[in-house]
C-alpha positions as CSV (number, residue, x, y, z in Angstrom):
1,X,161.3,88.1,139.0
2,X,157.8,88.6,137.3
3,X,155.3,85.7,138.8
4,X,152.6,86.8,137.0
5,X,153.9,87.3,133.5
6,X,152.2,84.5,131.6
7,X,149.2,85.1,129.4
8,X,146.7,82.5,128.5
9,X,148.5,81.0,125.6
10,X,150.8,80.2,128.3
11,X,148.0,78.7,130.8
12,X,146.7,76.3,127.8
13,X,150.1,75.0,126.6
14,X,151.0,74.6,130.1
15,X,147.5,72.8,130.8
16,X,147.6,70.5,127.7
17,X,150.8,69.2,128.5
18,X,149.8,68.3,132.0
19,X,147.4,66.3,130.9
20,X,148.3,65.1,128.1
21,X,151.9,64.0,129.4
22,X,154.1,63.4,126.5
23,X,155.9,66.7,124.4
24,X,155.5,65.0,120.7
25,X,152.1,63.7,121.3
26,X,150.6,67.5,122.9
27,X,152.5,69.1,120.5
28,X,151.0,67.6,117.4
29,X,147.8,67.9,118.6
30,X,147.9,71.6,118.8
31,X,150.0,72.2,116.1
32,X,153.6,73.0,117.8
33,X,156.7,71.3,116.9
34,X,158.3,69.5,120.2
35,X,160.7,71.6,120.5
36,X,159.2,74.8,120.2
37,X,156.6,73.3,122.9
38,X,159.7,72.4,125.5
39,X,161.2,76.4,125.0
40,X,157.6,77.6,125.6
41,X,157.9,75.5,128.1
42,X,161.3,76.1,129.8
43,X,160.8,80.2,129.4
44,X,157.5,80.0,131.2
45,X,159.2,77.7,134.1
46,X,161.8,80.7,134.0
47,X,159.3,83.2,134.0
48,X,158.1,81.5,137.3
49,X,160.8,80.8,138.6
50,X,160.3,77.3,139.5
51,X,160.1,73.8,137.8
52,X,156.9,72.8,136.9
53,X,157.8,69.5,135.3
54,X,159.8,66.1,135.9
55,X,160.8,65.2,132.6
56,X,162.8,61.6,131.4
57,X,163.7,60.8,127.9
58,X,159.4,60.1,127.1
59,X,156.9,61.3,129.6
60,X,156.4,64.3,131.7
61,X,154.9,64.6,135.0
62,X,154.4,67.2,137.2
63,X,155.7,68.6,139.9
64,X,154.3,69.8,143.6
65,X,154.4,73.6,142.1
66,X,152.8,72.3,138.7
67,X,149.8,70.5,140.4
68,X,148.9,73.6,142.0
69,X,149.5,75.9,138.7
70,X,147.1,73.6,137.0
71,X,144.4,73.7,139.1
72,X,144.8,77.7,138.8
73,X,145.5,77.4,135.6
74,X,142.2,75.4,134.7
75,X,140.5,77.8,136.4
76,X,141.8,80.8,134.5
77,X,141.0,78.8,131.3
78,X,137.1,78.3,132.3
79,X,137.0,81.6,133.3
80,X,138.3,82.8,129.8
81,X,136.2,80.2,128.1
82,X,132.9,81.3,129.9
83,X,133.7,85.2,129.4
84,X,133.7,84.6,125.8
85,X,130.6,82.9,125.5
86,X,129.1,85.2,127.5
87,X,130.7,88.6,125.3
88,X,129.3,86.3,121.9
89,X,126.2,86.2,123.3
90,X,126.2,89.9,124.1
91,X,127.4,90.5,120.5
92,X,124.7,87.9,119.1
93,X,121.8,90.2,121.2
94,X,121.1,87.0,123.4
95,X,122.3,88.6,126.8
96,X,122.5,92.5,127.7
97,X,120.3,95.4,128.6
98,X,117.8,97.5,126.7
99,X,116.6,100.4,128.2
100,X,114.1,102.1,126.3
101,X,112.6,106.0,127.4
102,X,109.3,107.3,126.4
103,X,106.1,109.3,126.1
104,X,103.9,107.4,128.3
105,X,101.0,107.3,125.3
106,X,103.5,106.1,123.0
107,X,105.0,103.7,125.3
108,X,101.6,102.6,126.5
109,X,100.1,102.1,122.9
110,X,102.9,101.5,120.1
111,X,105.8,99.3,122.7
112,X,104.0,96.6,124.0
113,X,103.7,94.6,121.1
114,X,107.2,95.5,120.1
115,X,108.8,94.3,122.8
116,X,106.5,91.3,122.8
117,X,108.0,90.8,119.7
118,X,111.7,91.2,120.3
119,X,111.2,89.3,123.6
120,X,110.4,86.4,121.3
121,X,113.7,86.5,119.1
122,X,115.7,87.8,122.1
123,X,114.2,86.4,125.5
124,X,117.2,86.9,127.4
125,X,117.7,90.7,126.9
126,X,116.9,92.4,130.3
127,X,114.2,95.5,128.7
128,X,113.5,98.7,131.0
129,X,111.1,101.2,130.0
130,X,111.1,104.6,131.4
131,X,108.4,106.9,130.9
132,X,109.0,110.3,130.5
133,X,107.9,113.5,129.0
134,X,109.4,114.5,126.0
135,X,112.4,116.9,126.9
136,X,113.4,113.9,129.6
137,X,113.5,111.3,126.5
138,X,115.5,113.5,124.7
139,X,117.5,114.3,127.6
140,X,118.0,110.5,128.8
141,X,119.2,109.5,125.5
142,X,121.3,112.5,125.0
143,X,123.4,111.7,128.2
144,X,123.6,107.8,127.6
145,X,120.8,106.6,130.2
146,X,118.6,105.2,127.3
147,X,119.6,103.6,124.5
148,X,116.5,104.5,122.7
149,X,113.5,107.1,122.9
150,X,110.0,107.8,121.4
151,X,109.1,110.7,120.9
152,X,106.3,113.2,119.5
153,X,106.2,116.3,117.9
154,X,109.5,118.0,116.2
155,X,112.6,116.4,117.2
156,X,115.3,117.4,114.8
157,X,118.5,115.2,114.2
158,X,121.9,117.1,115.2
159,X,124.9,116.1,116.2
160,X,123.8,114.8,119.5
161,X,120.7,113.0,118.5
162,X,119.3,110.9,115.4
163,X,116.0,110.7,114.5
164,X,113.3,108.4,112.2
165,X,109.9,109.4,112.1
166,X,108.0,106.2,112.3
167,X,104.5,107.1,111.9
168,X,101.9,109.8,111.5
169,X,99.2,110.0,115.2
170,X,95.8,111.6,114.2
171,X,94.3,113.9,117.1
172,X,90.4,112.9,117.6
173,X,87.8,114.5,119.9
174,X,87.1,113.1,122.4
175,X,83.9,113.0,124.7
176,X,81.5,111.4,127.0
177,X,78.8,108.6,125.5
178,X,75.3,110.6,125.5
179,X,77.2,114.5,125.5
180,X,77.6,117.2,123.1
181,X,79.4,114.8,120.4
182,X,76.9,112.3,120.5
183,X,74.9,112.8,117.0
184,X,78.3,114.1,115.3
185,X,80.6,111.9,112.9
186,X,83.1,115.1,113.4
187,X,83.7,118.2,114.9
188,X,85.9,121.3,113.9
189,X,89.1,123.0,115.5
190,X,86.4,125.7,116.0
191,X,83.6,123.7,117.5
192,X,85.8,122.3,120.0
193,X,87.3,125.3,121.5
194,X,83.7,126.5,122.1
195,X,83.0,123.6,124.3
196,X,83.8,123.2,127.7
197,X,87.7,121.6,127.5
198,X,89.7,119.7,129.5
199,X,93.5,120.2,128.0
200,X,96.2,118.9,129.2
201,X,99.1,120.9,130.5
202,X,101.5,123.5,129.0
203,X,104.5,122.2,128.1
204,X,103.4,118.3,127.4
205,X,103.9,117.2,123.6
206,X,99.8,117.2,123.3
207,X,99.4,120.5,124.5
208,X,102.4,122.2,122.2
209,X,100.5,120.5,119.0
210,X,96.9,121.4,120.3
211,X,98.4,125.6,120.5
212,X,100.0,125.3,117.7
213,X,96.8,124.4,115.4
214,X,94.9,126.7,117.3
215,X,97.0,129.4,116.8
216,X,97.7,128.8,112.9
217,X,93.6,128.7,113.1
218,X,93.6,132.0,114.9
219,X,91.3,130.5,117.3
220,X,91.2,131.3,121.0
221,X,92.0,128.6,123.2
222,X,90.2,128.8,126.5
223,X,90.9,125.2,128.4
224,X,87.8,124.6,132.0
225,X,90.4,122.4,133.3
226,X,94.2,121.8,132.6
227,X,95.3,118.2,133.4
228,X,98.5,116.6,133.4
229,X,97.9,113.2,133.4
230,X,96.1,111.8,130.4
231,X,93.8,109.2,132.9
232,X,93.1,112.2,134.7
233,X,91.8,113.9,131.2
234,X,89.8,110.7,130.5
235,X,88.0,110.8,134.0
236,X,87.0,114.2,133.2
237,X,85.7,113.6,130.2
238,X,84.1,110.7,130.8
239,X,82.4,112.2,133.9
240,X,80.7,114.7,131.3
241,X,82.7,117.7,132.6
242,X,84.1,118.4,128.8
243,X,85.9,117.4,126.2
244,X,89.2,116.8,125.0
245,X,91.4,116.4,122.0
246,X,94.0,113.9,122.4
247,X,96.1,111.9,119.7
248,X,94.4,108.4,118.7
249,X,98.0,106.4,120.1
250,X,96.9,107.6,123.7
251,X,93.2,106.7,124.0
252,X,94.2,103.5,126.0
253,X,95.4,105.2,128.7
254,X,92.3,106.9,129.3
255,X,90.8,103.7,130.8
256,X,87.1,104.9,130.5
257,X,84.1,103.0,128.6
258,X,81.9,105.8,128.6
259,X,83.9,107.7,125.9
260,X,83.2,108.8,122.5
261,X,85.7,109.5,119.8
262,X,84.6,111.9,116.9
263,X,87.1,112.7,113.7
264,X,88.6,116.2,114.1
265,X,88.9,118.3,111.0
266,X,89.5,121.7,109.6
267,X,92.8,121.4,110.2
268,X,93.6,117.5,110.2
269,X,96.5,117.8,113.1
270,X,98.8,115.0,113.2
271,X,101.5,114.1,115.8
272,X,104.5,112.5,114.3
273,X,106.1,110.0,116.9
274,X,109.5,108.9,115.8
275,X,112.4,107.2,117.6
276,X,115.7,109.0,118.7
277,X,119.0,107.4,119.7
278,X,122.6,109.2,120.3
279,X,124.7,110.4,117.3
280,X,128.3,109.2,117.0
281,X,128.0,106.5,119.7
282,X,127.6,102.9,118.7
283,X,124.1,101.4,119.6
284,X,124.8,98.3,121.6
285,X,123.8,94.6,120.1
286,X,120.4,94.7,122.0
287,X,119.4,98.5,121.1
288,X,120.5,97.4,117.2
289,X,118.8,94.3,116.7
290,X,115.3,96.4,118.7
291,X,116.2,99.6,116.2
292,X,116.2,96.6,113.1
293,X,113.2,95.5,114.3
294,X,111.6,98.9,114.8
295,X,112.6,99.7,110.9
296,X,110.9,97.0,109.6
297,X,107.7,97.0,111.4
298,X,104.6,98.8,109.9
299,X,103.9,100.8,112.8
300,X,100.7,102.1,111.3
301,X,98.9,98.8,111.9
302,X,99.7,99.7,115.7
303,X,97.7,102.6,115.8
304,X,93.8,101.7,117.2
305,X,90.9,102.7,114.8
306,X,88.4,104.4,117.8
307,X,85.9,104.8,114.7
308,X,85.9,100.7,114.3
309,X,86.4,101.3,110.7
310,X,88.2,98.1,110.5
């Protein structure tokens, strides 16, 4: 005999007739006739293999063996009722996890106010951010650790990875207040490289766009110092031992006040950060409803004017 083969159709009936005590009364209150209730009734004792009723020509009571199903049974039933409201919630983006990877500059200057944002419509999502360099964004959200990534530079969709370019991230030069870009309004691809230059290091988003103008500019590129930290780079700088060239979106995590920042031209070089997620898997509620958000935001206004242009 199968105990345990009752589902939770079964555990309700069973539950509302406990308490409610009489067949024709339960069953018109959820929607059975009486005697489709009492073979429900009679298979699921069978089922068991045990009476859970005393029945007489009105009322129902129940037995030793039914007192104890019910108090399982009730259990089951709050258990069920609390899972739901709990998946709903999930479903509604009022419980679950976010994890978000990214570019520490982008993640430093564009996701605080995002989140600060979402966090006010959804202040029960749990929100991790892990900063990364690029190929670890791509790579997080590529094997399911993130459900979202911001990125910089060219990120191409495929069939592993979408992509939406969000906004356009003007480099600036960079330097220390009374140096060698103090009576400029702008400096040249060309000027810079023929100052001393702290760069940061090969392989970091910054440094692929800073070759890559240099070289379409035919310009050599000659760094004093390679850096791979951008505070590290803003220490430097700000200690008059060069200058840099560094995207406008990551200027607050140079934490110096004695820097300068001068409009570079001749090319205008522009990082494009966009946001990346994983093709052909559905974005959970959370990751949607922050993606939504992200859509209709003007990002632009969360890029800082170092010029105070207003």
């Amino acid at each position: 005999m199968d105990r345990n083969k009752f589902d939770l159709e079964d555990l309700r009936v069973f539950s509302s007739l406990a308490t409610g005590g009489r067949f024709r009364a339960v069953a018109d209150e959820i929607g059975m006739s009486a005697s489709a209730l009492s073979r429900q009734i009679a298979r699921l004792e069978e089922r068991l293999g045990t009476r859970l009723f005393n029945r007489d020509t009105r009322n129902v009571s129940l037995t030793p063996q039914g007192h104890t199903l019910l108090r399982l049974a009730q259990q089951v039933l709050n258990t069920a009722a609390n899972a739901g409201a709990e998946f709903d919630a999930y479903l509604a983006a009022r419980r679950g996890r976010l994890t978000i990877a990214g570019l520490p500059s982008v993640t430093a200057g564009l996701l605080p106010s995002l989140v600060a944002r979402f966090l006010a419509r959804h202040p029960d999502i749990d929100v991790q951010i892990n900063d990364a360099l690029s190929d670890s964004v791509i790579r997080s959200v590529e094997q399911g650790e993130s459900d979202l990534g911001f990125t910089a530079g060219a990120v191409e969709s495929s069939d592993r990875i979408s992509f939406r370019t969000l906004l356009s991230d003007p480099f600036v030069a960079v330097g220390a207040a009374g140096g060698i870009l103090e009576d400029r309004d702008s400096c040249t691809w060309r000027e810079l490289v023929e100052m001393p230059l702290v760069a940061m290091s090969r392989g970091t988003s910054v440094r692929l766009l800073i070759d890559a103008a240099c070289s379409q500019q035919n310009l050599p590129l000659r760094p004093r110092f390679e850096v791979a930290h951008l505070a590290t780079a803003g220490a430097f700088v700000s200690q008059g031992l060069g200058v840099t060239a560094l995207p406008v979106l990551t200027l607050p995590v140079l934490s110096s006040g004695n820097l300068i920042y001068r409009r570079l031209v001749e090319p205008e070089v522009l990082r494009h950060v966009g946001i990346i997620w994983r093709a052909g898997h559905v974005l959970s509620p959370a990751a949607t409803a922050f993606l939504d958000l992200v859509r209709n935001s003007d990002l632009s206004s969360e890029v800082p004017d170092p010029f105070g242009t207003g």
